[in-house]
Steps between C-alpha positions, in 0.01 A plus 500: 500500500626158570340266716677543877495156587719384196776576822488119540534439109610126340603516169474229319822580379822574627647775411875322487289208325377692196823726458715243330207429222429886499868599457494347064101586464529797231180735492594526128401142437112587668280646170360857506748524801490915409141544522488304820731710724224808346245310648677460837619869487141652460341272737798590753446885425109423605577371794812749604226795401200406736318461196487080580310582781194703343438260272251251562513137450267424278617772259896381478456166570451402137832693374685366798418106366609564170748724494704354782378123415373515140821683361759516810500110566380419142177374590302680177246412254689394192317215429081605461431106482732485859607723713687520847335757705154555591337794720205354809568138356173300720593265721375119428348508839262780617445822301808661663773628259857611555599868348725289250632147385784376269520170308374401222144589381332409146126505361331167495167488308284768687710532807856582618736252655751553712774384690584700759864527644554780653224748723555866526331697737524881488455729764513899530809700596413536838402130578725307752507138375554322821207700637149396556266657263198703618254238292283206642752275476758661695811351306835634380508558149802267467215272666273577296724441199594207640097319514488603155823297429269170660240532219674468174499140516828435654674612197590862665887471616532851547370810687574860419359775760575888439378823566678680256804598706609179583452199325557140642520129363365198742535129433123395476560234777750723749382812626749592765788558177488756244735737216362810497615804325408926529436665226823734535742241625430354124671829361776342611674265263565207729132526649368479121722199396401274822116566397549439141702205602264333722181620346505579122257259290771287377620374865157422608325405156488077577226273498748314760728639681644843405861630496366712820368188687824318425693787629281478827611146502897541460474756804341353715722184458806734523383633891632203673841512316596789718667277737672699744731217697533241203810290500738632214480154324107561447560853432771394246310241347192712486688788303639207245175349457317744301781395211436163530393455147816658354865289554684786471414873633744805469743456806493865510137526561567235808692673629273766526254324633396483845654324699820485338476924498449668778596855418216710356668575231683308148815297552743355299573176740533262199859476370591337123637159718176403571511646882192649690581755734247559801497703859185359631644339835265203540652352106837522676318249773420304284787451214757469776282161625520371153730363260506265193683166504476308203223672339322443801340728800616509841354643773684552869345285726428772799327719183306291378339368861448860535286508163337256627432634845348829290297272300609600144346257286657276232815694553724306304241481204495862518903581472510218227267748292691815654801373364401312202335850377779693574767270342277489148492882545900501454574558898733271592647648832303680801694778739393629764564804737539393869443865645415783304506726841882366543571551111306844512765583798852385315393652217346839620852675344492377180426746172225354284424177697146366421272264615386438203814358380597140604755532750799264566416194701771289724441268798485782716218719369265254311466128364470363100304215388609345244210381252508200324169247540563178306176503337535826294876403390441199366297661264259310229303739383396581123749787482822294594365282295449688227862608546651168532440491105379150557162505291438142557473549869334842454229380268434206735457694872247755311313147407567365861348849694181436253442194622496547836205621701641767719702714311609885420269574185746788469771320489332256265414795279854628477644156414256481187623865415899352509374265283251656277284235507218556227684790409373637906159414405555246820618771737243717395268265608596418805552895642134487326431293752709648786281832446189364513569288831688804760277786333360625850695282689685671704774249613587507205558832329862491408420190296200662305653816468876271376235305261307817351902633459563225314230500317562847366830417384383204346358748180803527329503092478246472323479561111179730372356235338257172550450470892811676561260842394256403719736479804691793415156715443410390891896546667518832357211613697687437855528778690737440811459869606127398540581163660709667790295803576155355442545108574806426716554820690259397768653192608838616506712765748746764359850239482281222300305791266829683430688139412203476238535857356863428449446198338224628266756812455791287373671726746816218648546395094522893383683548741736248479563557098531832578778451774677285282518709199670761711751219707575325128618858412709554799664192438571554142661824615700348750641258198564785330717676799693169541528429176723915455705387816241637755396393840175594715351376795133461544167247601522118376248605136494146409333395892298774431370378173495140683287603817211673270517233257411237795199711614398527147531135480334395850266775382320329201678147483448398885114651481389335209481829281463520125730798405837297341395410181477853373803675322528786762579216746765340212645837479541509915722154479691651236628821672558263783744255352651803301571632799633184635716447213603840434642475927665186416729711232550771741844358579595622856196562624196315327361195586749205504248222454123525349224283712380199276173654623514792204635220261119345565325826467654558201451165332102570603460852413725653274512503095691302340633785304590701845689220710698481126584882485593520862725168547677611167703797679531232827702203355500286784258517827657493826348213728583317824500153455237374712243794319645326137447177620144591597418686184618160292275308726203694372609538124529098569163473570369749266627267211412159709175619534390516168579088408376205663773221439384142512574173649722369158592909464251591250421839503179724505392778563342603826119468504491775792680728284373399226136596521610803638737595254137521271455839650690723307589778791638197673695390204660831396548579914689169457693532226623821633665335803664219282622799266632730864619140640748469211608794481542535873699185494740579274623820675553261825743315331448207708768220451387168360480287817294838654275411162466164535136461650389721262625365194324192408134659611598764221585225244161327588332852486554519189420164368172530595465870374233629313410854702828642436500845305806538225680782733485307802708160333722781346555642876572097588791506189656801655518320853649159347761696302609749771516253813652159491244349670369182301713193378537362248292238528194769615567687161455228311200413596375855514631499157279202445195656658544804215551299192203308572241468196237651776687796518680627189486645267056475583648704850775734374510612868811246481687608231755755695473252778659182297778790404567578830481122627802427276693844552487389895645160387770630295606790753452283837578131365720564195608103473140398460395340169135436358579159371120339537383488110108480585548803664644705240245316282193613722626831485472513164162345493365764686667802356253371194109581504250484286762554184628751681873526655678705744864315552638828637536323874692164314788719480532539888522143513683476196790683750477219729467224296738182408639533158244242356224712677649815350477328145142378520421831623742685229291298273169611593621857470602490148231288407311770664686790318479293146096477508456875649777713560445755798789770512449548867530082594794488260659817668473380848664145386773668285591762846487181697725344301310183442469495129841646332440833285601300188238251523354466150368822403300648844748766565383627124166465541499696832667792369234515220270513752645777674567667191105560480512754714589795309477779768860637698510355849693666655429910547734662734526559865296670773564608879817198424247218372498345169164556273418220313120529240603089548762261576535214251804652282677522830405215617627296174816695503618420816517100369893592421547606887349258673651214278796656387421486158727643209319867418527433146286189453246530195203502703580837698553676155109452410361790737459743259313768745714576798587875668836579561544320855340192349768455196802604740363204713468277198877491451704757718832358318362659140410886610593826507520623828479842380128441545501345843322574776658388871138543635405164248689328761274556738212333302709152505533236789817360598517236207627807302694646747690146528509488146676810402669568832877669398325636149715829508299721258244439724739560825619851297119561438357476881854674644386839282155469633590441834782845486177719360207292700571302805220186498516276746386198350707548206825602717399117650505374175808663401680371792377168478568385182681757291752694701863390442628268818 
């Protein structure tokens, strides 16, 4: 039976204490868990048959030890060199012995050492442990235990006393506090997982301080926070300050938290707009004595005397991190309930009312604080930074936090990661470092526990290969499961340790892409309904998208997490702005503007090839003016920040950028946003003065270019030619920049781009004239290299050229054409019309050349598409068309292997139209279409297709260009 005076019992424990670390400790995770709850079950039928009681001590006492601390709480012999547990282990001093000892115990020469942690002293069944024994010494055996615990040497920080029914744990150096457990209560699940908990091996097995010990610590430090009359700033500020480490914390789990909750149950009190919803009276005190003015705090005068009267201390430091917290945690307005008695009263009629609901505030029933503390708005940290697209500035503060002495290592870490400095070698390093100083620490778990996150995600950085297979061999071994439940857990309470769980979980990020998916479908099917003539009513999807997408952001930007640089994150930002876009051409009821904040994500996130596939069903994105304004500003500085211009306006590039622009994540990361910037741009359509800031940093971009990737100055050409948003002075000198003897044809990145700079000239500035010689002449200098030529950009310039320039270039091509003929060079200049088709004997020469190829082109039609096994006989014959050519010149008669389609092409004026198809009409572009437009054996043809086999395209055809008027 249990001792009778445990009626006064001290645990060491609370029971409220250990029930948030109990409630996520899984028995399953505890080895041999199925042969331990045998072990409890037989010793519990002992004891519930009487048989515990005939047995004597001396002949149970050994199984006891090792069955319920050898195998139960792991303390067994697997090691014979060192073991754990030994039986009547001899005290240093005396010849007394306790019944058993735990620590660690190894064979040294001819002797056993030991160090002894733990005593055990074993009684019988019938033995009351508070009792004095009928011995000499007339001592308790929890005294006696406890004179044992004096002679190991002071290395004994535990005491175990049991007499088989009940078994209890001491500190060695308080005996008036104890856990103690009954051999049936552990039957119980709950019972079983607190001993476990608290006394397995693994939470007591340190040479220091165990997880156990630590534990001890944590509660006894949490006793005095029970603070029954504290002032609801302190208890506010108390509640925030366990998140101090992290910017930004779910505002749902806020306001959940005590005191902003004061139901026992879940609410919703956080609405989309960034309100917090609360009913706790002594908030409404206080937010209706406060109010911002100018980014600024004020307090009412009578208040704060009486916060002074109650002696709250550093008050106003306290709101300013109240606040501060709550406004990086996306709250940006507090209400509060004046009365919930007088609310519970109006609304005792109402069906489905709940508390746990915000509920309407007005002047009568409750105040609202605005939020808005100057030093959060004006925000400099690295993720508006990173956002601002100015690298320059970027690069620089990451340099500037380094070299100060008091600064967020986090932070530090995550600006390294932006930039990918040593390819994240550097970050790694420095959450290394962040690791190794808060392990144990426990102000500072959220930072180890955000650094060992980091850490983990840092694998897939790191190629397996020279020290990057080193580093990837050691992240892959982090466990966070293991870090929460066996590190962390004890120094946390159930809001911080479920915060960590999510993050480790991914939970707010699955969930968001999840949501998303489902909204972005919603949306396309409200297109859809609008699009037949249909009309709904429903929630605001795109807010919703926007709300989750800001908690995703404040969620891993605003805490310094590495998570965005993986594609499941890039494929997050691209539902978003598909669903932004895809509201914007919901016309009725879709978005009428998109926030230059998803023009940003975009440029940093998505593929090139996705923002391309989505803006190409858009046309042009709907923007306020102010939000275009601010998205030029940062494309400005994008391109600014990659030149350095100096004193006489010589150029160079960046040395910031520069050397990081060596790492190639950082390189292709930033080639990616020029490529999205560009292509972003041009679907503005900003006007040329709109353009203006931006234009000349682009021009000097690219004179100093040598990081550029081929697709990325082709996505430049398609902005320059869609947008009229460079002079001509600025596409001359771009112009300039691309025929340089640095860049072509040793870069043929430029190639497309020299086309493009002169189809933007001809198109936007139709009177200009190249009329500068040396520039025409440098072209040509650098179309040649190394004996080898490519003059195929000369005849964009040759377009808008002077007529001298157009004969020194004309020159150059025939010289050109004389020394080594190339069909396709000639062909372009022929379609161009820049060298006639009767120019000595090239138009002969190309036909012989097409004449090589001795296989049909053309093969038929399928699902309304041409078939072509290849294209040059097509190609060659559509010379006539485009220059209006007579069909019967010489050099068209050469083809000697043509299908059917391909000689009725060759001269439609010489055929028999018995054999024509109508569909062949659909293989040819409008050139033919002009060409033969009123033919009327081809009219007579397509109107007896049409009667047996309506085809739209060819009834469009028909109509068009062959139907009589």
């Amino acid at each position: 039976m249990a001792d009778k005076k445990t009626k006064g019992y001290k645990p060491l424990f609370s029971a409220e204490f250990l029930s948030g670390y109990l409630l996520n400790f899984d028995l399953s995770t505890v080895s041999g868990i199925k042969k331990n709850r045998e072990i409890i079950s037989n010793w519990a039928d002992t004891d519930e048959s009487g048989k515990l009681d005939l047995m004597k001590e001396e002949s149970i006492k050994s199984r006891f030890l090792l069955e319920i601390f050898g195998q139960l709480l792991g303390f067994n012999y697997k090691n014979t060199g060192k073991w754990l547990f030994q039986e009547e282990q001899r005290s240093k001093v005396g010849q007394t012995k306790p019944d058993g000892a735990l620590g660690t115990f190894y064979i040294s020469e001819d002797r056993i050492k030991s160090e002894v942690r733990i005593v055990i002293e074993v009684k019988n069944s019938s033995a009351l442990l508070d009792d004095k024994q009928l011995r000499k010494t007339g001592i308790s055996p929890v005294d006696q235990a406890f004179l044992y615990s004096t002679k190991m040497e002071g290395k004994c920080k535990w005491v175990v006393v049991t007499n088989l029914r009940e078994i209890r744990f001491y500190r060695a150096n308080d005996q008036s506090r104890y856990q103690r457990y009954l051999l049936t209560e552990l039957l119980h699940e709950e019972k079983l997982k607190e001993l476990l908990y608290l006394f397995h091996r693994d939470r007591l097995d340190n040479q220091l301080e165990s997880t156990t010990e630590k534990l001890l610590v944590i509660h006894q430090k949490s006793l005095p926070r029970e603070i029954t009359n504290a002032h609801i700033i302190d208890e506010l500020h108390l509640s925030l300050k366990r998140f101090e480490e992290m910017n930004f914390v779910s505002p749902r789990l806020i306001a959940n938290l005590r005191p902003f909750n004061v139901l026992d149950n879940y609410v919703w009190h956080y609405s989309p707009s960034g309100k917090l919803f609360t009913l706790n009276f002594q908030i409404f005190e206080l937010i209706r004595n406060l109010k911002y003015v100018q980014g600024e705090l004020q307090i009412e005068p009578e208040y704060e005397k009486a916060l002074i009267s109650e002696q709250v201390i550093e008050y106003r430091k306290k709101l300013d991190f109240i606040f501060e917290k709550l406004y990086r945690s996306q709250i940006y307005a507090i209400s509060a309930l004046k009365s919930l008695e007088t609310t519970k009263e109006e609304k005792k009629h109402t069906i489905g009312f709940s508390y746990r609901h915000p509920v309407p505030i007005n002047a009568g029933n409750g105040a609202i604080l605005k939020i808005k503390p100057k030093s959060v708005t004006d925000c400099d940290c690295l993720s508006c930074n990173y956002r601002s697209l100015d690298f320059r500035k970027l690069i620089g503060k990451v340099e500037k936090i380094e070299a100060q002495e008091d600064y967020n290592p986090l932070e530090l870490a995550y600006g390294h990661y932006l930039i990918s400095t040593d390819n994240h070698k550097r970050s790694y390093k420095i959450l290394k470092d962040i690791e190794h100083d808060t392990k144990g620490v426990d102000k500072h778990i959220l930072l180890h526990f955000a650094a060992k996150f980091n850490l983990l995600y840092h694998y897939n950085l790191f190629y397996d290969e020279g020290d990057g297979k080193k580093i990837r061999k050691e992240l892959y071994n982090i466990d966070l499961d293991r870090l929460i439940n066996n590190e962390i857990d004890i120094y946390v309470d159930k809001e911080v340790r479920k915060l960590l769980v999510d993050i480790k979980d991914d939970k707010l990020f699955k969930d968001a892409i999840h949501n998303c998916r489902e909204t972005l479908q919603q949306i396309k099917e409200m297109k859809s309904l609008y699009e037949r003539g249909g009309e709904m009513s429903g929630p605001n999807y795109p807010e919703l998208i926007h709300d989750e997408y800001l908690k995703v952001y404040g969620h891993f930007q605003q805490n310094y997490l590495v998570r965005d640089v993986f594609s499941s994150y890039r494929e997050y930002v691209e539902l978003v702005f598909e669903a932004m876009l895809t509201s914007a051409q919901t016309i009725g009821a879709g978005l009428s503007i998109i926030r230059e904040f998803y023009l940003t994500e975009a440029v940093i996130y998505a593929s090139n090839s996705r923002v391309k596939e989505l803006l190409a069903r858009m046309g042009r994105i709907p923007m306020e003016r102010e939000q275009k304004h601010i998205f030029l500003k940062k494309a400005e500085a994008f391109f600014s920040s990659y030149v350095n211009v100096g004193i006489f306006g010589n150029l160079s590039k960046n040395e910031l950028i520069a050397r990081q622009l060596h790492n190639w994540r950082f390189h292709d990361k930033f080639n990616d946003m020029f490529n999205n910037l560009c292509t972003l741009l041009s679907h503005i359509e900003p006007s040329r003065e709109e353009f203006l800031p931006l234009s000349e940093p682009i021009v000097r971009f690219i004179a100093v270019d040598d990081d550029l990737r081929w697709w990325d100055v082709q996505q430049l050409g398609k902005l320059i030619t869609s947008v009229d948003i460079l002079n001509e002075k600025q596409l001359y000198d771009l112009l300039k920049s691309s025929i340089g003897p640095h860049r072509y044809p040793k870069g043929n990145k430029y190639k497309t781009l020299i086309n493009d700079i002169c189809q933007a000239m001809e198109k936007f500035h139709p009177g200009f004239l190249l009329t500068d010689e040396h520039t025409v002449r440098a072209a040509i200098l650098s179309c040649h290299n190394e004996g080898i030529a490519d003059l195929l950009p000369l005849a964009a310039i040759w377009k808008i050229s002077s007529l001298e320039n157009q004969r020194l270039l004309t020159l150059e091509f025939e010289r050109q054409l004389d020394n080594n003929f190339n069909e396709d060079f000639y062909e372009h200049l022929l379609k161009q019309k820049i060298i006639p088709h009767d120019r000595k004997d090239y138009l002969f020469r190309l036909a012989n050349e097409v004449n090589k190829f001795k296989v049909i082109g053309y093969t038929g039609m399928e699902n309304g598409n041409a078939k072509f096994t290849h294209t040059v006989h097509i190609n060659f014959l559509m010379i006539p068309y485009i220059l209006n050519l007579d069909f019967g010149l010489p050099e068209f008669e050469v083809l000697d292997t043509l299908s059917p389609f391909e000689s009725w092409l060759r001269n439609p004026l010489n055929f028999d139209y018995e054999s024509f198809e109508p569909n062949w009409l659909l293989a040819c572009n409008k050139f033919v279409h002009e060409r033969l437009k009123g033919n009327q054996l081809i009219a007579l043809s397509l109107e007896d297709n049409l009667r047996k086999s309506f085809d739209k395209k060819l009834a469009e055809i028909y109509f068009g260009y062959f139907a009589k008027t």
